[in-house]
N, C-alpha and C positions, 0 to 999 in steps of 0.2 A: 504494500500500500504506500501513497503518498507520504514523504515526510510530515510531520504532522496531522494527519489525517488517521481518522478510525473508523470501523464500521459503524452506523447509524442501524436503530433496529429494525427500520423499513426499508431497508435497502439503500443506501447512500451513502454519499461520506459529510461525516462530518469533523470539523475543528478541532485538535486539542485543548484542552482547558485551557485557558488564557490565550489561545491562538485566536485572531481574526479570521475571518472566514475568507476565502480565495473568489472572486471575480465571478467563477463561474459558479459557484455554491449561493451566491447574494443573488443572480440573477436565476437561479432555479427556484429558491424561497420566494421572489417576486413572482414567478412564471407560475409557482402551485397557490398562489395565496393571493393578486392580483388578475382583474381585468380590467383594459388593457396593460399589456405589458409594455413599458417603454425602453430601449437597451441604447445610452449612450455609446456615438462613437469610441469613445475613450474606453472603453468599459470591455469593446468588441474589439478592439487594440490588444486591451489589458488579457482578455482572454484566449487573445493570438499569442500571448508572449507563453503564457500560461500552458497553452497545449503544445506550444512549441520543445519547453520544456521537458515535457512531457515524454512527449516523444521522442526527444532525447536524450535520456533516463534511460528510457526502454531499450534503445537502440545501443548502449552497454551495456544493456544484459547477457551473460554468457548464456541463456536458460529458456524455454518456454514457462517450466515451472518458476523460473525465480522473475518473472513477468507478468505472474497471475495477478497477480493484485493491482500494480501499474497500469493491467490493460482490462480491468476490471473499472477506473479511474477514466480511462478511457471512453469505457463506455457511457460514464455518469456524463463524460463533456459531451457525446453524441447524442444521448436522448436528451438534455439538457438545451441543446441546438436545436435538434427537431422541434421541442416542444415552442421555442419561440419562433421560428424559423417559421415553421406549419401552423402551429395553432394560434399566435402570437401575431402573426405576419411582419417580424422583424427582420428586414435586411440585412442577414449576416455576411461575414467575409468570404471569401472564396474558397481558402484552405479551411475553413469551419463546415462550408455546404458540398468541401469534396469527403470530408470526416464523416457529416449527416450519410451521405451517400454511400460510401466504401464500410461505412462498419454500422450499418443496421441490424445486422445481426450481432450485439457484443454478445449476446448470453449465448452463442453458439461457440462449445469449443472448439470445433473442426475451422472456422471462421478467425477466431480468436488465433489461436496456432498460425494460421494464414498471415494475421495481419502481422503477428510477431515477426516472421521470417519477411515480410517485404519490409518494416520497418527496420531489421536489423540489416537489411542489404541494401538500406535507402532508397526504395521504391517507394516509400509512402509517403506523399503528401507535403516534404519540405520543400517550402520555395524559398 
């Protein structure tokens, strides 16, 4: 899992004690608890830097297994996206709606496993 980050009991991640919450966790809490949703540019910036990160985390992983949780993380920015992206109708970035797109399925391992190995051979998604 994310530095700082732990499992939530419904599925997500949430903050360590006394951490702040990361970019894309404040706009998922607007996105279940808000309508309309509004997503500063800044914000969809902030969450490019965020997944970027991310991603690149992942991509020195020696492991599929030692990725499971990083790309479990992964998946939280992807239905996170959709949810504004599609239900939201917030114009996200480009590398956010090729993420929405290539990893619809995170809960699928065989998909999961997939996305590991294009990330780790950088096919995925860095521009």
């Amino acid at each position: 899992m994310g530095v700082g980050l732990q499992p939530r009991d419904q599925g997500g991640l949430a903050p360590s004690a006394g951490e702040a919450m990361s970019t894309i966790q404040e706009i998922k809490t607007r996105a279940l608890t808000m309508n309309p949703v509004e997503v500063s540019s800044d914000e969809l910036r902030a969450v490019d830097t965020e997944l970027k990160a991310l991603i690149t985390r992942i991509s020195t992983l020696s492991s599929y297994d030692d990725a499971v949780d990083d790309l479990r993380e992964l998946g939280e920015f992807q239905e996170t996206l959709a949810l504004v992206w599609f239900q939201h109708d917030v114009e996200i970035l480009p590398d956010q709606k090729t993420l929405v797109r290539k990893f619809d399925r995170s809960d699928d391992p065989d998909t999961c496993k997939y996305t590991f190995e294009e990330i780790r051979n950088g096919r995925f998604m860095i521009t």
